[in-house]
DRENMAR-799519 format. One record per residue (C-alpha): x, y, z; residue number from 0. Coordinates in pm, 1 decimal, always signed. Example, Ala and Ser with C-alpha at 12.3 -4.5 7.8 and 13.67 -1.06 7.14 Angstrom:
xx +1230.0 | yy -450.0 | zz +780.0 | num 0 $
xx +1367.0 | yy -106.0 | zz +714.0 | num 1 $
***
This chain:
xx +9384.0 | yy +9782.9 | zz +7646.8 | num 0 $
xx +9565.6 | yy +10098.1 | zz +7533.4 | num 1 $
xx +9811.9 | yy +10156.1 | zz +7248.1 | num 2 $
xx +10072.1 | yy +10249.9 | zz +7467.8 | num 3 $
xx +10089.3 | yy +9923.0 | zz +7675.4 | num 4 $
xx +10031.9 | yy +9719.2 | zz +7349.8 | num 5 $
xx +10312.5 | yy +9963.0 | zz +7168.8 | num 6 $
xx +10574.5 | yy +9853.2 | zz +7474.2 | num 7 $
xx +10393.4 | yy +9465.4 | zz +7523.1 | num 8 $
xx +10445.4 | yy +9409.0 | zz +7132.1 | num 9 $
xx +10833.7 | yy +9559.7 | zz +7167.9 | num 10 $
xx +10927.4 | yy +9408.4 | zz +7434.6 | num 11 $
xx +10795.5 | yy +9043.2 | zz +7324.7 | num 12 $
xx +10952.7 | yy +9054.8 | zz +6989.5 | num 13 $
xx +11258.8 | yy +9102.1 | zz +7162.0 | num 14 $
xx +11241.5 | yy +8735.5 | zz +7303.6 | num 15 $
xx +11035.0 | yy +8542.3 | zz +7078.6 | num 16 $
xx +11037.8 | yy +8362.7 | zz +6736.4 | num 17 $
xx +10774.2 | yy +8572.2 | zz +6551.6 | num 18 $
xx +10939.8 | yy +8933.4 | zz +6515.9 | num 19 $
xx +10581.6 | yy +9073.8 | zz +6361.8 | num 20 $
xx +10203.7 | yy +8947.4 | zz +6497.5 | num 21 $
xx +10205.2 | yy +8971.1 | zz +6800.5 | num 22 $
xx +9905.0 | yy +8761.7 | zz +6871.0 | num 23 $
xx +10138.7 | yy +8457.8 | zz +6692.3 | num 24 $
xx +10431.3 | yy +8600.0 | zz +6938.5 | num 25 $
xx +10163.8 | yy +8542.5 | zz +7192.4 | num 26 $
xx +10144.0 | yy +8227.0 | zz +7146.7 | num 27 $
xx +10460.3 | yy +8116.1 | zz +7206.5 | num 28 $
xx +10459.8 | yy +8158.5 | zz +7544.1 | num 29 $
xx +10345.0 | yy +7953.4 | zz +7824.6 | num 30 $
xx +10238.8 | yy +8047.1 | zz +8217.8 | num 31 $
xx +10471.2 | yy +7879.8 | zz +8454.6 | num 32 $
xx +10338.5 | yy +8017.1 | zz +8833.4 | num 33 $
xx +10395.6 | yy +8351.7 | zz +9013.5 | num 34 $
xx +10581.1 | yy +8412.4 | zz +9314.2 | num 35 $
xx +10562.6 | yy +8759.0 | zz +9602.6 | num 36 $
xx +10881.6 | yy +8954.0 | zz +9582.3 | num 37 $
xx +10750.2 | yy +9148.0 | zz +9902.9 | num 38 $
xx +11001.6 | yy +9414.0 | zz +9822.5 | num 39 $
xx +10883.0 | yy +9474.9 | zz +9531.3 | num 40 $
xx +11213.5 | yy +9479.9 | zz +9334.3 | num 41 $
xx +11139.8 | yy +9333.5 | zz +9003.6 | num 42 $
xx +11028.2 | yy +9531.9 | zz +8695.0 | num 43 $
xx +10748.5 | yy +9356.2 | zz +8441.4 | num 44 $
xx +10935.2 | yy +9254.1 | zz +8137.3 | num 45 $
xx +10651.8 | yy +9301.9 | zz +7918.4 | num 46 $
xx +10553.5 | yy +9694.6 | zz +7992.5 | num 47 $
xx +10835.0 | yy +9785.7 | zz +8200.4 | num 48 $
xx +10651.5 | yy +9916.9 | zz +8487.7 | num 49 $
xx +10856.3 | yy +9936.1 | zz +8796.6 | num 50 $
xx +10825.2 | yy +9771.0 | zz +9141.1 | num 51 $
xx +10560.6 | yy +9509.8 | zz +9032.0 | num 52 $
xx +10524.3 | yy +9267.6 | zz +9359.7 | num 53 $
xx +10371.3 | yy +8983.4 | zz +9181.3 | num 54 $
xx +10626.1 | yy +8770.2 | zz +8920.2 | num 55 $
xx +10451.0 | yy +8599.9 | zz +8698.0 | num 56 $
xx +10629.5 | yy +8380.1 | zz +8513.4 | num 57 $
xx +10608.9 | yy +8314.1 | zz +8104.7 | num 58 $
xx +10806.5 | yy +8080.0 | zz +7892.6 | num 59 $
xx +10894.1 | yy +8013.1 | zz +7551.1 | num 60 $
xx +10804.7 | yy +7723.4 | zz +7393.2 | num 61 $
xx +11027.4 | yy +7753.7 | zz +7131.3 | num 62 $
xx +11383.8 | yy +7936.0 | zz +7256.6 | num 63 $
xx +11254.7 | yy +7848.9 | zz +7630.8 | num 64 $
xx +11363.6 | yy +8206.6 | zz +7763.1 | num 65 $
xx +11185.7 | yy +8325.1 | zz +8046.8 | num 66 $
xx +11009.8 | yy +8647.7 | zz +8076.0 | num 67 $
xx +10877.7 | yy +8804.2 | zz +8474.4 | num 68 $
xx +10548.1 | yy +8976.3 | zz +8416.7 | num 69 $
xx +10330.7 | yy +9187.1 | zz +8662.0 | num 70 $
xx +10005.4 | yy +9116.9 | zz +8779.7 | num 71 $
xx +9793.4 | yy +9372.3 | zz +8564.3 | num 72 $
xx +9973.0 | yy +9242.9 | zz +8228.6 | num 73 $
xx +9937.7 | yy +8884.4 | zz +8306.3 | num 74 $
xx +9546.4 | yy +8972.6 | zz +8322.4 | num 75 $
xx +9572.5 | yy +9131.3 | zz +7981.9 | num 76 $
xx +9822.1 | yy +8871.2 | zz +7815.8 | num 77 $
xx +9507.1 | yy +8627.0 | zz +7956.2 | num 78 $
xx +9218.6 | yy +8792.7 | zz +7895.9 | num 79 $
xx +9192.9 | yy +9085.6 | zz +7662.6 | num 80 $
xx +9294.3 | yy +8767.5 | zz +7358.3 | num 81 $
xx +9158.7 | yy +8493.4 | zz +7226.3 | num 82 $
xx +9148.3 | yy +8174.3 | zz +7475.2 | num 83 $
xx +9493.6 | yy +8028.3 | zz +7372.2 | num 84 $
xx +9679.2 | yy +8078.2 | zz +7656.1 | num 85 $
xx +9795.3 | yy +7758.5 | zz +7774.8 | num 86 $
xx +10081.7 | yy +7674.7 | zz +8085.0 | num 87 $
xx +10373.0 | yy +7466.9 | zz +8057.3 | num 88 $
xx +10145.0 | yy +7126.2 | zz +8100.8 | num 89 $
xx +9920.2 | yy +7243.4 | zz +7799.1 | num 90 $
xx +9603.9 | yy +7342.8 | zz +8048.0 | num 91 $
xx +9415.7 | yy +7651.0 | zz +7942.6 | num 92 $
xx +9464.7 | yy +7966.5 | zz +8156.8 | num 93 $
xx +9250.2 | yy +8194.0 | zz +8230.7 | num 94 $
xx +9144.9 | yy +8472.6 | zz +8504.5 | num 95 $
xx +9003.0 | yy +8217.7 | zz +8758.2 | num 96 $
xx +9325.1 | yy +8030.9 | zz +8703.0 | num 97 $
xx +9552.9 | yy +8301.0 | zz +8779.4 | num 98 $
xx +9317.8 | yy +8378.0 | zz +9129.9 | num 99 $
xx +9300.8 | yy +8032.0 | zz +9202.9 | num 100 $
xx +9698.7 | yy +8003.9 | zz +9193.5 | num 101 $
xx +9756.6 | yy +8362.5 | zz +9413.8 | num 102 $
xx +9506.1 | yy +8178.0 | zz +9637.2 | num 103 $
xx +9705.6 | yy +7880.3 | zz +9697.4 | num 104 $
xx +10019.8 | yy +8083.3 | zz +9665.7 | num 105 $
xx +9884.0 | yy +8258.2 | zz +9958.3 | num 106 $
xx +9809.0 | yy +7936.4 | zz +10151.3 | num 107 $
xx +10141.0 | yy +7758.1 | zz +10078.8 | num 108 $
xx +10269.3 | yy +8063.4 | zz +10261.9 | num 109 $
xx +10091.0 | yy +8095.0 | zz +10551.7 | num 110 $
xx +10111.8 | yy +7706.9 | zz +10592.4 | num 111 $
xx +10491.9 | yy +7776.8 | zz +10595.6 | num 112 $
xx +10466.7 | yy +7989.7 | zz +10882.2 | num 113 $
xx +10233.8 | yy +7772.5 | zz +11089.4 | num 114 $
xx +10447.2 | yy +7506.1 | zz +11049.4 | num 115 $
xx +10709.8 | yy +7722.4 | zz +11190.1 | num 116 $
xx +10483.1 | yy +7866.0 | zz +11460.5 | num 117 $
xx +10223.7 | yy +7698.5 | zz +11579.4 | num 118 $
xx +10204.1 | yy +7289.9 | zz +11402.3 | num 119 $
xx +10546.7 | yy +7225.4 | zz +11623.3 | num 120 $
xx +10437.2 | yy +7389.8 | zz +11876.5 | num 121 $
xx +10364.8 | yy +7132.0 | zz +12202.8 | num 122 $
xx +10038.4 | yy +7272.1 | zz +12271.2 | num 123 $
xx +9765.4 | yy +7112.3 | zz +12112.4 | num 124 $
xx +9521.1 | yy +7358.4 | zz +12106.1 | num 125 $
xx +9714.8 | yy +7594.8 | zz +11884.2 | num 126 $
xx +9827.2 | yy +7213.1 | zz +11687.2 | num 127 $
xx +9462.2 | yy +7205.3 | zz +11620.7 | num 128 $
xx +9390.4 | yy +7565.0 | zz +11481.1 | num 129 $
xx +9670.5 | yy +7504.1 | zz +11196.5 | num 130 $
xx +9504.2 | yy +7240.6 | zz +11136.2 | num 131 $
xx +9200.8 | yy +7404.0 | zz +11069.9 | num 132 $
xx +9337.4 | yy +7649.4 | zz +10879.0 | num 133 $
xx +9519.9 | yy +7456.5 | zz +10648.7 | num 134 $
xx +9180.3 | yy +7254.0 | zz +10609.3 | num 135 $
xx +8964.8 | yy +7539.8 | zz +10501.5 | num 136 $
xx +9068.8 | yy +7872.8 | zz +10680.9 | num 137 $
xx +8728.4 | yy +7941.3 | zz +10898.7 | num 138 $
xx +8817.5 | yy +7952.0 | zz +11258.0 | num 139 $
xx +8552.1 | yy +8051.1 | zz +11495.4 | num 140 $
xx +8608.1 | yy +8382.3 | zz +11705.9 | num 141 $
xx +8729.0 | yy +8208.3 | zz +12027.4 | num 142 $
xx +9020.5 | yy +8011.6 | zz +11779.0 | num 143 $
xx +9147.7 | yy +8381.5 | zz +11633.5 | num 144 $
xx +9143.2 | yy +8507.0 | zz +11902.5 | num 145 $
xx +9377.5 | yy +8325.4 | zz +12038.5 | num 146 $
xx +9633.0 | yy +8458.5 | zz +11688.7 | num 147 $
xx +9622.9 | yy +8761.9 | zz +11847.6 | num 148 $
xx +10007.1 | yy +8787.1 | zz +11920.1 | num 149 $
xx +10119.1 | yy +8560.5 | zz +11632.9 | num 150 $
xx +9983.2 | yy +8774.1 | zz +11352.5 | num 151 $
xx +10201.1 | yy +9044.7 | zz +11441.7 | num 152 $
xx +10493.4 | yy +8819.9 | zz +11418.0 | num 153 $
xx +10451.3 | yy +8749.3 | zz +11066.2 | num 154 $
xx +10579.7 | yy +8932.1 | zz +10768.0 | num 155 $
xx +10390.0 | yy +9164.0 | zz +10494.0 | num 156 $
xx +10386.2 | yy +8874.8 | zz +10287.7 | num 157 $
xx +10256.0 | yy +8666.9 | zz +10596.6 | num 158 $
xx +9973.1 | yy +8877.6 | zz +10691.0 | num 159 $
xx +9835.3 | yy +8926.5 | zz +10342.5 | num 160 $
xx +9831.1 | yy +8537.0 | zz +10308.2 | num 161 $
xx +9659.5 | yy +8541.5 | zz +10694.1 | num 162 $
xx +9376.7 | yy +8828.8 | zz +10538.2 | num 163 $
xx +9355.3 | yy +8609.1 | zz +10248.9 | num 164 $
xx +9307.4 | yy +8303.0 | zz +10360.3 | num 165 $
xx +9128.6 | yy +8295.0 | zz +10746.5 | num 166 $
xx +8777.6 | yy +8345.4 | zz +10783.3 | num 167 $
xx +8543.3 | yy +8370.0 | zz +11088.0 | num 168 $
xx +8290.6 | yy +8114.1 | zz +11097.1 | num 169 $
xx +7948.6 | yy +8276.5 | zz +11270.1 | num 170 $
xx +7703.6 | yy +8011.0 | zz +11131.0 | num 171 $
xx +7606.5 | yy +7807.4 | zz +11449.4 | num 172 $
xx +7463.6 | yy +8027.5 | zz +11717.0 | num 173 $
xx +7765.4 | yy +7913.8 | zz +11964.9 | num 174 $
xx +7977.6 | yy +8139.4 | zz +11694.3 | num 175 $
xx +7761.6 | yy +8404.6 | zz +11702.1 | num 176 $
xx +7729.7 | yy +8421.8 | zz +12065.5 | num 177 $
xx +8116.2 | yy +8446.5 | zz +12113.5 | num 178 $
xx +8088.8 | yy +8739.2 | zz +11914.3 | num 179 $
xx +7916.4 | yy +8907.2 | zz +12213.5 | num 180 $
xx +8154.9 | yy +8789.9 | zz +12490.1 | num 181 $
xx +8488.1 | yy +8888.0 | zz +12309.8 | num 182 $
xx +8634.0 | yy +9176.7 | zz +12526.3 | num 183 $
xx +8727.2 | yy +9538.7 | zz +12313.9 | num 184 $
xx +9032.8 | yy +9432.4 | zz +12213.5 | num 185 $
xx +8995.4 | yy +9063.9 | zz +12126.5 | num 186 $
xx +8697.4 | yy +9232.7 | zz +11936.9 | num 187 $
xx +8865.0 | yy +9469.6 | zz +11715.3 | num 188 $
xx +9151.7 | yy +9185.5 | zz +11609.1 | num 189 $
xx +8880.6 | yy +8895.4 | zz +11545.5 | num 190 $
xx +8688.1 | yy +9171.4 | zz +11293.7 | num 191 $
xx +8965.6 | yy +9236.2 | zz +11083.4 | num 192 $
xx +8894.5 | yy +8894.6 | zz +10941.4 | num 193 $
xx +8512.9 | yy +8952.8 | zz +10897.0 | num 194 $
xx +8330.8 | yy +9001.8 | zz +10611.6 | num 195 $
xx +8157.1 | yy +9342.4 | zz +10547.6 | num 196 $
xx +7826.9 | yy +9147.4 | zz +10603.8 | num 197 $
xx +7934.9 | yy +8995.1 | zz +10917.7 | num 198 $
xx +8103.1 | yy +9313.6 | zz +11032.4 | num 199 $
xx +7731.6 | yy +9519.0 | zz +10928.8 | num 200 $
xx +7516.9 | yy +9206.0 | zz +11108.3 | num 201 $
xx +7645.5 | yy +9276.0 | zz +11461.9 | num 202 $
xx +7670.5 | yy +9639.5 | zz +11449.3 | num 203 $
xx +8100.1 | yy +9631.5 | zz +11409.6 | num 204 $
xx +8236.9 | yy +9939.7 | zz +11284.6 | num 205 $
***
């Protein structure tokens, strides 16, 4: 943590909280209430004023109950770089796994939202079943993605990173693995965007 972010962190706090002097006490007067994707990244972190931050996190006081919108990077300090005491606005401990866990199902509420819209209302029941699956645990075996081929380019920034986020391609059983070897150039070079590194280094895709 440098002096400079702490210089404009400790300013900036003081400006909306109770204590005016420690800053760890300042601290503490704040709770996490969720994040949200401003895909346009038009918000500015009210804690170290850097510019264009995409992910708002959210902090409130538990004493005046003003609101401050914090970026990703100082959310992991305000957490971290301190003693455990930062708490959200039900009075659970949070912590860096906390603040993954929530992007994570961020990510998921979003690209539910966009099956919903795209594919669960759809009358076919093949692609009724793949939402499915993805909302259940994201693994969809290469013949299921390939079949997203033309609705991943439909969705948004914000879309796509949930998509990259959230789908994975299950190779376990050696069906899987052996629709890895029948998937033409194309459907090939779509379905291994959502491969691990391992996967990707296991059946020779560069």
């Amino acid at each position: 943590m440098s002096n400079s972010w702490l210089k404009r962190a400790m300013e900036n706090l003081f400006k909306k909280s109770q204590e005016k002097e420690d800053f760890h006490k300042a601290r503490q007067e704040w709770l996490y209430n969720g994040l949200e994707d401003n895909q346009y990244c038009e918000a500015e972190c009210e804690l170290c004023n850097h510019e264009e931050i995409r992910y708002e996190y959210t902090i409130v006081n538990s004493s005046n109950r003003k609101i401050m919108v914090v970026g990703s990077e100082c959310i992991k300090k305000f957490t971290n770089d301190f003693k455990n005491d930062f708490y959200d606005t039900k009075g659970i401990l949070v912590d860096g796994k906390r603040l993954a866990k929530d992007k994570n199902e961020y990510l998921k509420k979003i690209l539910s939202e966009a099956l919903d819209k795209r594919l669960a209302n759809s009358n076919n029941t093949f692609y009724k079943s793949i939402a499915e699956q993805i909302k259940k645990d994201g693994k969809l075996t290469p013949n299921q993605l390939k079949h997203l081929h033309n609705f991943y380019p439909t969705l948004d920034d914000m879309g796509k990173q949930a998509f990259k986020s959230v789908v994975k391609v299950s190779l376990r059983k050696e069906r899987e693995q052996e629709q890895i070897a029948k998937l033409s150039p194309i459907d090939l070079k779509f379905v291994s965007k959502f491969m691990t590194t391992a996967q990707r280094k296991r059946f020779g895709i560069t």
